[in-house]
C-alpha positions as CSV (number, residue, x, y, z in Angstrom):
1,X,-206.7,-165.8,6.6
2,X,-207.0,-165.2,10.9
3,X,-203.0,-164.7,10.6
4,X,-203.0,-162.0,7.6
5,X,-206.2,-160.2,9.4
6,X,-204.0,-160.5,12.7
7,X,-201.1,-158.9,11.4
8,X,-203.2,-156.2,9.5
9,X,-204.6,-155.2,13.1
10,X,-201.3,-155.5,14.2
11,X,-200.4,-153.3,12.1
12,X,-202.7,-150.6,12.5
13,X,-202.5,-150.7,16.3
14,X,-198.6,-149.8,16.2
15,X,-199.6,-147.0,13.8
16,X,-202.2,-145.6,16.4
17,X,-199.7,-146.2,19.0
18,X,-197.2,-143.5,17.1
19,X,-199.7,-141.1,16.0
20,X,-200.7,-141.6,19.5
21,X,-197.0,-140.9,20.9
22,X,-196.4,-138.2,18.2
23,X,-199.3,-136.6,18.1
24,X,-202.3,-137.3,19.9
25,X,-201.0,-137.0,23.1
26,X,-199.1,-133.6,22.3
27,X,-202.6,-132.3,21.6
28,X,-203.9,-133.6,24.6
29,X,-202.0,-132.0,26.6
30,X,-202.0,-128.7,24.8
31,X,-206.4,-128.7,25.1
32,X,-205.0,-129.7,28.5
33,X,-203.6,-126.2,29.4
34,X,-206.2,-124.8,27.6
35,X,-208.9,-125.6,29.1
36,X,-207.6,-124.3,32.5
37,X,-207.1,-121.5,31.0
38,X,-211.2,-121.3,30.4
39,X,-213.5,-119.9,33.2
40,X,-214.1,-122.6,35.5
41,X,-217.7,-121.5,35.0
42,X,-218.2,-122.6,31.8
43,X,-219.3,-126.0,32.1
44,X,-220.1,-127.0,28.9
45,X,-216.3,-126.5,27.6
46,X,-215.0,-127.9,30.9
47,X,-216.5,-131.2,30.2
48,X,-215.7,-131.4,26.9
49,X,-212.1,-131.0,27.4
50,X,-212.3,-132.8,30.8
51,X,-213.5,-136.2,29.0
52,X,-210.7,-138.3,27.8
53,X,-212.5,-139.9,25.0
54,X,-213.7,-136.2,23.7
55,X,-209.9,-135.5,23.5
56,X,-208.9,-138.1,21.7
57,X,-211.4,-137.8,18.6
58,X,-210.6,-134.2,18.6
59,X,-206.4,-134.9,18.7
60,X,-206.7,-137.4,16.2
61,X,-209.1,-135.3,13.9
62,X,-206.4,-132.6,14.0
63,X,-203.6,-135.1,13.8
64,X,-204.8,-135.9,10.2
65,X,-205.9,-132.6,9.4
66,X,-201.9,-131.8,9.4
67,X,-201.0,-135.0,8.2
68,X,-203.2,-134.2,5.1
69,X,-201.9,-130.5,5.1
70,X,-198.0,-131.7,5.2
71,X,-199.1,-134.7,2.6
72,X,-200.3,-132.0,-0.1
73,X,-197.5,-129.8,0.2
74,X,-195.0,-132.1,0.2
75,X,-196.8,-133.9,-3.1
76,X,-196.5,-130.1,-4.3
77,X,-192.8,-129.7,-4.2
78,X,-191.9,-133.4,-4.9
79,X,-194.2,-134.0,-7.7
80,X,-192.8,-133.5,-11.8
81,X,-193.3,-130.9,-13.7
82,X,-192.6,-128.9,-16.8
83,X,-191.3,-125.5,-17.4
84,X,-191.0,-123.9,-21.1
85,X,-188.2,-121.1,-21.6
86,X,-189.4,-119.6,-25.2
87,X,-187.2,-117.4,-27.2
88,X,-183.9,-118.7,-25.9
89,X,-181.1,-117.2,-28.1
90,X,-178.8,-119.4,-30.0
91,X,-175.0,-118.8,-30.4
92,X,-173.1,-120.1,-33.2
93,X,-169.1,-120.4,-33.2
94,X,-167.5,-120.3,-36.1
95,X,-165.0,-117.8,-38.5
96,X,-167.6,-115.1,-39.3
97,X,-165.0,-113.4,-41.5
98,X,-164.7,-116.4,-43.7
99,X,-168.2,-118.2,-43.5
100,X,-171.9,-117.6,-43.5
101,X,-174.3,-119.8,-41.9
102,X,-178.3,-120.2,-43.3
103,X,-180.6,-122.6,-41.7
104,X,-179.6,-121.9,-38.0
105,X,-182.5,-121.0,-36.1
106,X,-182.1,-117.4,-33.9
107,X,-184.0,-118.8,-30.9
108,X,-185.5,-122.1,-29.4
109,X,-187.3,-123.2,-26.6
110,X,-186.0,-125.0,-23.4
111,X,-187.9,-127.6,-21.9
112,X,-187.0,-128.4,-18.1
113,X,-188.5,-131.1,-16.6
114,X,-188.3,-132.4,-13.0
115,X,-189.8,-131.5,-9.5
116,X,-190.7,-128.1,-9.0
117,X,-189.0,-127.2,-6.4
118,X,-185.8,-127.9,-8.6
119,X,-187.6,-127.1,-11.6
120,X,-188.3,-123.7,-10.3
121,X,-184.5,-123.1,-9.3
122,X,-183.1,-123.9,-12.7
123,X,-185.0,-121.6,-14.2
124,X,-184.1,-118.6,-11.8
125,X,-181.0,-119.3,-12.6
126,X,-181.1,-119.1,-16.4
127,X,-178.5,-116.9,-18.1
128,X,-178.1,-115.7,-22.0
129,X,-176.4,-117.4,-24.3
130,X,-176.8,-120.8,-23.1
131,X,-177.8,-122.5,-26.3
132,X,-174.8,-123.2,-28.5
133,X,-173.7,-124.7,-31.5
134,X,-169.5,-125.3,-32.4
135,X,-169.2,-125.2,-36.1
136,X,-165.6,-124.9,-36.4
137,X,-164.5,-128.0,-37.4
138,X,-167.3,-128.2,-40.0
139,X,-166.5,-127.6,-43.7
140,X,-168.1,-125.7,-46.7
141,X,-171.5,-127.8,-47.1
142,X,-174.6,-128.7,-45.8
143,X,-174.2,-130.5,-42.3
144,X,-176.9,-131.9,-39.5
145,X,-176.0,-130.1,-36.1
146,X,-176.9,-130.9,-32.3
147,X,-177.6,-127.6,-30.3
148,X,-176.0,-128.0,-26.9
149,X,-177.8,-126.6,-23.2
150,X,-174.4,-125.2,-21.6
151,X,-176.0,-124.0,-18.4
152,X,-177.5,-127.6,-16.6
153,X,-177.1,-126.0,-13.8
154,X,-179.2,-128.4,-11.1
155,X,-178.7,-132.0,-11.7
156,X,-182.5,-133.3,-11.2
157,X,-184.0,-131.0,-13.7
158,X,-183.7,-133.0,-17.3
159,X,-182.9,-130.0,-20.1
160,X,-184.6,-130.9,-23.8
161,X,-184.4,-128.0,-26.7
162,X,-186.8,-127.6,-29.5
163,X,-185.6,-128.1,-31.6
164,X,-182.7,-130.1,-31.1
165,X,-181.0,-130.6,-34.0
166,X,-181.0,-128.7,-37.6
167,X,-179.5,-128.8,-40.9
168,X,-177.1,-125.7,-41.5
169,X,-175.8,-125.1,-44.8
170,X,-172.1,-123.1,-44.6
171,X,-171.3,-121.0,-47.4
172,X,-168.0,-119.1,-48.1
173,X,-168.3,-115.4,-47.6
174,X,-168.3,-112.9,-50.3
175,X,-168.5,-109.3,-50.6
176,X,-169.5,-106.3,-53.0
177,X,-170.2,-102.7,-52.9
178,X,-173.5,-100.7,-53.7
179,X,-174.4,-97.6,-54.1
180,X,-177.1,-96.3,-51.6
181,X,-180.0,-93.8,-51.4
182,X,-181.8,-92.6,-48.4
183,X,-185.1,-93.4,-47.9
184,X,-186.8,-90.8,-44.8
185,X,-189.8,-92.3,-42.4
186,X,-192.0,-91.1,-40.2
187,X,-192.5,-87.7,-42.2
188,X,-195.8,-87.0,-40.5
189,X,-193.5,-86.1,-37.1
190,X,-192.0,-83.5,-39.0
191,X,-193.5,-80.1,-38.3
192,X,-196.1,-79.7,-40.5
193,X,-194.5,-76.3,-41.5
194,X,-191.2,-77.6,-42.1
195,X,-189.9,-80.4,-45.4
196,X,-187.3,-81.9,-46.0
197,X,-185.7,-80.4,-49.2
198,X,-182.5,-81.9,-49.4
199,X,-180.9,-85.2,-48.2
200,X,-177.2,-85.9,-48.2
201,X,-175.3,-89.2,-47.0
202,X,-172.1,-89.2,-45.5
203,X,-170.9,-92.3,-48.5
204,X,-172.2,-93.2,-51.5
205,X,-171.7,-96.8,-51.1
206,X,-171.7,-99.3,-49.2
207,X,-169.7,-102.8,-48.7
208,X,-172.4,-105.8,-48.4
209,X,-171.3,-109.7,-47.2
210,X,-172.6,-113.1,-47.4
211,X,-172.9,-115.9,-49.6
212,X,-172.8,-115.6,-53.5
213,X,-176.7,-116.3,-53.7
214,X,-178.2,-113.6,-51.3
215,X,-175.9,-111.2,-52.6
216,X,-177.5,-111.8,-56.2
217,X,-180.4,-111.0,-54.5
218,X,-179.7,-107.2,-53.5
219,X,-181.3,-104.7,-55.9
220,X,-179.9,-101.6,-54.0
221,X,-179.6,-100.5,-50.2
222,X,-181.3,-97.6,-48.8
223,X,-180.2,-95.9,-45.2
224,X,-183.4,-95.8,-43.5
225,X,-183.5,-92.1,-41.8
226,X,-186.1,-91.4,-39.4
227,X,-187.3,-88.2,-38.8
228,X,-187.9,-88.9,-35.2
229,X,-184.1,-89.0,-34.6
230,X,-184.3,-85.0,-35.3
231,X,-183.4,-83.4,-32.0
232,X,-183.7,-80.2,-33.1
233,X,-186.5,-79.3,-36.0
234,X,-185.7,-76.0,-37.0
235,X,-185.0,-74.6,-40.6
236,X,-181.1,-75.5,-41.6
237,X,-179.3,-78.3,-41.7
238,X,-179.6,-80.8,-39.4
239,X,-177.1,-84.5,-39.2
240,X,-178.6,-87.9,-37.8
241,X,-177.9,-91.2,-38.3
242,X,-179.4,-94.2,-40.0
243,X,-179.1,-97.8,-40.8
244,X,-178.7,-99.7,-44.2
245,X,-180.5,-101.8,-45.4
246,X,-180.6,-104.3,-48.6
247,X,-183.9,-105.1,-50.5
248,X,-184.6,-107.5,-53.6
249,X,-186.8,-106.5,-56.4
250,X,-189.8,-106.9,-54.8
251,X,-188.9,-104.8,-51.6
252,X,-188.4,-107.5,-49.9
253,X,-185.3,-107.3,-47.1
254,X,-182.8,-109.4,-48.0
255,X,-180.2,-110.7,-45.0
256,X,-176.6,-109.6,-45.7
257,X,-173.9,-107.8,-43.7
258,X,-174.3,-104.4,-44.6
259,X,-170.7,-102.5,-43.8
260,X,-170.7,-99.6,-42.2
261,X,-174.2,-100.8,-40.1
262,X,-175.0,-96.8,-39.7
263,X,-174.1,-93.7,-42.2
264,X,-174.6,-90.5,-41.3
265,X,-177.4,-88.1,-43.4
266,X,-177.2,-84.7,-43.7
267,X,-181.1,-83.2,-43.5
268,X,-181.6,-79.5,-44.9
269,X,-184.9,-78.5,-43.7
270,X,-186.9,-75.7,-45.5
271,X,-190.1,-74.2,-44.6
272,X,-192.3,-72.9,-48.2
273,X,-195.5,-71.0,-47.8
274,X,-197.1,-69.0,-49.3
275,X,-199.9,-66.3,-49.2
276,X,-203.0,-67.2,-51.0
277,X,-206.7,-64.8,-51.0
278,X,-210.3,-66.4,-49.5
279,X,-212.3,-67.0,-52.8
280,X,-216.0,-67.8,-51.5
281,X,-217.9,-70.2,-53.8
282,X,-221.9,-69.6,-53.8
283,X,-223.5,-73.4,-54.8
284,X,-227.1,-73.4,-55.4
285,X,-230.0,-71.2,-56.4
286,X,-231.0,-68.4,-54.2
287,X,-235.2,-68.2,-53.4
288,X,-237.3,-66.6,-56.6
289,X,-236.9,-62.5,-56.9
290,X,-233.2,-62.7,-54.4
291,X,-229.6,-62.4,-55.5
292,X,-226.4,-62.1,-53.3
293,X,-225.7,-58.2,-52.5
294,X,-221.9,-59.4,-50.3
295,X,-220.6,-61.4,-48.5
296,X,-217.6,-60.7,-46.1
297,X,-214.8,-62.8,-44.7
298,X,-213.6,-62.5,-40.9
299,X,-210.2,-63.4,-42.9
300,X,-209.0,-62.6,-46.5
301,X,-206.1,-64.6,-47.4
302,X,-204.5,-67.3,-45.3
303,X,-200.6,-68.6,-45.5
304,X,-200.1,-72.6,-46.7
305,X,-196.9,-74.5,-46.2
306,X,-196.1,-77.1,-49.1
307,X,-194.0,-78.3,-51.5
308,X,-192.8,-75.5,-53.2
309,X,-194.0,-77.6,-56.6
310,X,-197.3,-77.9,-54.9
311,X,-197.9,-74.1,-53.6
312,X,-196.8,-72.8,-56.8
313,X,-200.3,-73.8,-58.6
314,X,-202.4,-72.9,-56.1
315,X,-204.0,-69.3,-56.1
316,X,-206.6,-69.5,-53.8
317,X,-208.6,-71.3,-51.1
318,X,-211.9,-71.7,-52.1
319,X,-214.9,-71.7,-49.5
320,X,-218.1,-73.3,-50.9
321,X,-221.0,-72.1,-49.4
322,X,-224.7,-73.2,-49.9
323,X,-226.6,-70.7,-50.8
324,X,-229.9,-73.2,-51.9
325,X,-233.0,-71.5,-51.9
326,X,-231.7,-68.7,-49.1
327,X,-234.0,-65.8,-48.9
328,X,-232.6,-64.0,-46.4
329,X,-228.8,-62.7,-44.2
330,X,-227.3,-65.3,-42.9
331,X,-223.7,-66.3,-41.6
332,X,-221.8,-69.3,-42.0
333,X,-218.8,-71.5,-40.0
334,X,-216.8,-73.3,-42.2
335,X,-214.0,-75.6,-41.8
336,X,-210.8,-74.7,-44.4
337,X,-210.2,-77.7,-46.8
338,X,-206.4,-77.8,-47.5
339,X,-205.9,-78.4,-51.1
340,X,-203.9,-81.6,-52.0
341,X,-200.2,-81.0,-51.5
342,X,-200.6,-78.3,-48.9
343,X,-199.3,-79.7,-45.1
344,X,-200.8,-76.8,-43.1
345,X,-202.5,-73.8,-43.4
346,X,-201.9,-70.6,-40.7
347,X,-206.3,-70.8,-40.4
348,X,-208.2,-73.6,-39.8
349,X,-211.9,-72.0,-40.0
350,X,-213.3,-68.7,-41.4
351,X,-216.5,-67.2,-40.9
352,X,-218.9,-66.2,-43.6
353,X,-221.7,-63.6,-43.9
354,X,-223.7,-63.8,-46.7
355,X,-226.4,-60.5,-47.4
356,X,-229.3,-60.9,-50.1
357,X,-231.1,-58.5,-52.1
358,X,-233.6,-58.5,-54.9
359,X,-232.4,-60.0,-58.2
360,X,-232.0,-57.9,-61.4
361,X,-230.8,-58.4,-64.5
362,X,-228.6,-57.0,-66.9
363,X,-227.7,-57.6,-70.8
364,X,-224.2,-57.2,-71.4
365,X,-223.4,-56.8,-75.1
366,X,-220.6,-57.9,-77.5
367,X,-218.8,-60.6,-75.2
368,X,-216.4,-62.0,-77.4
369,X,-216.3,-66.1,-77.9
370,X,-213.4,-67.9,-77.3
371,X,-212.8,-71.0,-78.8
372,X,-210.7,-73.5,-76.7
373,X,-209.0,-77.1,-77.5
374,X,-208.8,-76.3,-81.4
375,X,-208.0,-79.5,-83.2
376,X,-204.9,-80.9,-84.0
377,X,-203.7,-79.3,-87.5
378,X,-206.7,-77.9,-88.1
379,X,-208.1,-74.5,-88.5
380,X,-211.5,-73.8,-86.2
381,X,-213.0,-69.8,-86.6
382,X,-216.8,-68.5,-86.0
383,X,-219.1,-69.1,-88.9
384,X,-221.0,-65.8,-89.0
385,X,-219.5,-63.0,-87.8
386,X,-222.3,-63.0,-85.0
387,X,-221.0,-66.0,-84.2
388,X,-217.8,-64.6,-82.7
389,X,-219.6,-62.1,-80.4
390,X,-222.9,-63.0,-77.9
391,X,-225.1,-61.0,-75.2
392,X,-224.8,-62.0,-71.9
393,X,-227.3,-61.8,-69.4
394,X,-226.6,-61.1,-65.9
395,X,-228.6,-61.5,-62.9
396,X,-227.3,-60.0,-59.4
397,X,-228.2,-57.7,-56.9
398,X,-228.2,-53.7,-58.2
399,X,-224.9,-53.1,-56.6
400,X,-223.0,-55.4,-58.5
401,X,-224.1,-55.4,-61.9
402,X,-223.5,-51.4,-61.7
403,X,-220.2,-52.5,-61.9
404,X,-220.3,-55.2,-64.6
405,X,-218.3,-55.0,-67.9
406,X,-217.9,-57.2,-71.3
407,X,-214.5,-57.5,-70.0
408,X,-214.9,-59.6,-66.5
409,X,-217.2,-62.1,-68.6
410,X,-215.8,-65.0,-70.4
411,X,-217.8,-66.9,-72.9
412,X,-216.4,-70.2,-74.9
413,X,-216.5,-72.9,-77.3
414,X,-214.8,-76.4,-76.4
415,X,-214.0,-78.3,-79.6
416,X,-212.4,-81.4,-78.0
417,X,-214.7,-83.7,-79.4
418,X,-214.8,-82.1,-83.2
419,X,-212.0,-83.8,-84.8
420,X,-212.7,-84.0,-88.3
421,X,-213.2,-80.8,-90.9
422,X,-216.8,-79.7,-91.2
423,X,-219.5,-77.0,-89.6
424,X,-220.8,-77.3,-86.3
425,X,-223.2,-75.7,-84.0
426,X,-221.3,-76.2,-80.2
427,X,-222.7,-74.9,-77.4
428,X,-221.6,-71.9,-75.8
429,X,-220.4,-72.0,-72.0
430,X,-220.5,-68.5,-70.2
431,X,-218.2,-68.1,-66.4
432,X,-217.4,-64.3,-65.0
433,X,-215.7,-63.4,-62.5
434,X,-217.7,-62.3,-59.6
435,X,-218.9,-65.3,-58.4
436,X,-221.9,-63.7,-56.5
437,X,-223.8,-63.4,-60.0
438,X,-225.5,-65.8,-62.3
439,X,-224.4,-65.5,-66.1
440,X,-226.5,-66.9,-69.1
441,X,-225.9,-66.8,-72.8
442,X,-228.8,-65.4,-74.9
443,X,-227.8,-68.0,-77.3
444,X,-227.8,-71.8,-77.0
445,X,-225.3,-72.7,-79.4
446,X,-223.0,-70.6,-81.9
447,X,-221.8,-72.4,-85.4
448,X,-218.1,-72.8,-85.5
449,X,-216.3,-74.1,-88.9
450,X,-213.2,-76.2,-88.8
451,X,-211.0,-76.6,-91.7
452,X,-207.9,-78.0,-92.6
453,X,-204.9,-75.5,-92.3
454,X,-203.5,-73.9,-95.4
């Protein structure tokens, strides 16, 4: 035991002795030079540095300080490590004119492990296509591949893929043609006074490749044209490009060659408006004893761009205003509501001032009834001749009903829910024009007969 703890302090004293050589006194002598650098007046220093043992605790403190420093760093760059290069593409050889492959995978990952340092300098020095797979030699089937790391570039870094391996199935390749449509995105980028009237492809059809199977599973091909591609958004005709693409039944894309991989679409753009009047829309009951005397627009009529289909049924804009228990002038902002199938309108807002008056009434006489949605092979006529004709009673400011008449009044009869022969007292709905009035049948109901037709 006195021999091994002999050696042992052998040992450590010939360490000391090189840290001493190596280091220490290095130190020594730099505190040396620096301490005559010092003020000869500072004392406290001066002994410090001027006692020998001082020195060496401080030397060999800063001897391992760098020992420890150089220690770490070095464990840094020697150390193993991983490094994960995700998405790396994969590139299959084989006859692309005579085969398709399913089951490959597009990308994989890398995994290089190794010290950093050279772990680091692999992957600075990764390339594309580096991930490969030679099927040329393989035959029609289904066949279990090894995917190959072309680029091992630095010999300590070990290179694993995953995956590694895969099954492939290799399928002859087959064409067809198929007729295509165009299908346009994006149509909010249009101009909002523009639309598309008319779209016209370059070909009718278009040749699709790949195995037997996914080619049964095309239902048609549409060339995708987005309206983003339009340089120039003016009225005319306009050409861009777009690319085909096949779906299945349920809209699903469906990976096949697609031959030509763009066709070029003709765009005629049109811009449809139309000039439509303001039609203000009192809602609600005015105080007791006060009827609408006006009301006036800041605009009359505004211009909507549509569909011509769409613009065709629309007459006017209508601007509801609540006029609930309102007793006196008043004005009102109101935000235009485009009616469905209308993309813009040349106003966005209109200003409304409504004036009030007292409320009279007048009886308009001899307003013929009209009978609407007659049943189905039958016959439907008033009862009583003073069924066919009603008073109307009509309550407005003085101004208007001066200028009321049987023949701006519209009273009617809906039979939609008589169906069967017989007599029947319906009720009677009155509407008139002016919209600033109120309108009221003297009679609830008229009697209405409905017979079979002769």
């Amino acid at each position: 035991m006195k021999k091994i703890i002999k050696k042992f302090c052998l040992f450590l004293g010939r360490i000391f002795k090189v840290f001493d050589k190596i280091l220490i006194t290095p130190i020594m002598k730099l505190f040396i030079k620096i301490t005559d650098i010092f003020n000869r007046n500072n004392k406290s220093i001066e002994r410090v540095f001027a006692n020998k043992q001082a020195l060496i605790v401080i030397s060999l403190i800063l001897a391992f300080l760098v020992f420890f420093y150089v220690d770490s760093n070095s464990n840094a760059l020697i150390d193993d490590s991983a490094e994960i290069l995700y998405n790396q593409p994969v590139n299959a050889i084989y006859n692309e004119e005579a085969y398709v492959i399913e089951g490959l995978p597009k990308t994989v990952d890398v995994v290089l492990v190794g010290r950093k340092s050279a772990v680091y300098l692999a992957k600075q020095t990764v390339a594309t296509d580096v991930i490969s797979v030679d099927l040329r030699e393989l035959s029609v089937g289904t066949h279990r591949v090894n995917l190959k790391y072309s680029q091992q570039n630095v010999d300590s870094v070990e290179y694993k893929i995953d995956p590694s391996s895969v099954t492939v199935v290799i399928y002859d390749k087959v064409s067809d043609t198929r007729e295509v449509s165009a299908e346009v995105l994006n149509r909010n980028e249009l101009d909002s006074k523009l639309d598309i009237s008319d779209v016209t492809l370059s070909q009718s059809e278009v040749t699709i490749k790949g195995s037997a199977n996914k080619l049964k599973e095309v239902a048609y091909v549409k060339v995708l044209i987005d309206v983003k591609d339009i340089v120039d958004q003016e009225v005319g005709k306009t050409t861009v490009t777009g690319k085909p693409v096949a779906y299945n039944n349920a809209g699903e894309v469906v990976d096949v060659e697609i031959l030509p991989e763009t066709v070029d679409a003709t765009l005629t753009l049109t811009s449809t408006s139309k000039v439509v009047p303001i039609r203000v829309i009192p809602e609600g009951t005015l105080a007791l004893g006060y009827a609408i005397e006006s009301t006036t627009t800041n605009i009359s009529s505004v211009t909507i761009y549509g569909d011509e289909d769409n613009l065709k049924n629309i007459e006017y804009i209508p601007v509801k205003i609540d006029v609930n228990n309102l007793s006196e002038n008043k004005s009102y902002n109101i935000n235009l509501e485009k009616p469905n199938g209308v993309r813009t309108m040349s106003e966005k807002t209109i200003t409304v001032k409504i004036n009030v008056g007292k409320q009279e009434q007048k009886e308009i006489k001899d307003v013929q009834v009209r009978i609407n949605n007659k049943p189905e092979g039958l016959e439907a006529k008033a009862s009583r001749a003073e069924d066919s004709v009603i008073t109307v009673i009509v309550k407005g400011s003085k101004s208007l009903l001066d200028n009321i008449d049987a023949s701006s009044i519209i009273a009617s009869v809906d039979l939609a829910e008589y169906t069967t022969p017989g007599v029947y007292d319906v009720k009677v709905k009155v509407t008139g024009e002016d919209l600033r009035l109120t309108y009221e049948s003297k009679v609830d109901k008229v009697r209405v007969e409905i017979k079979k037709s002769k």
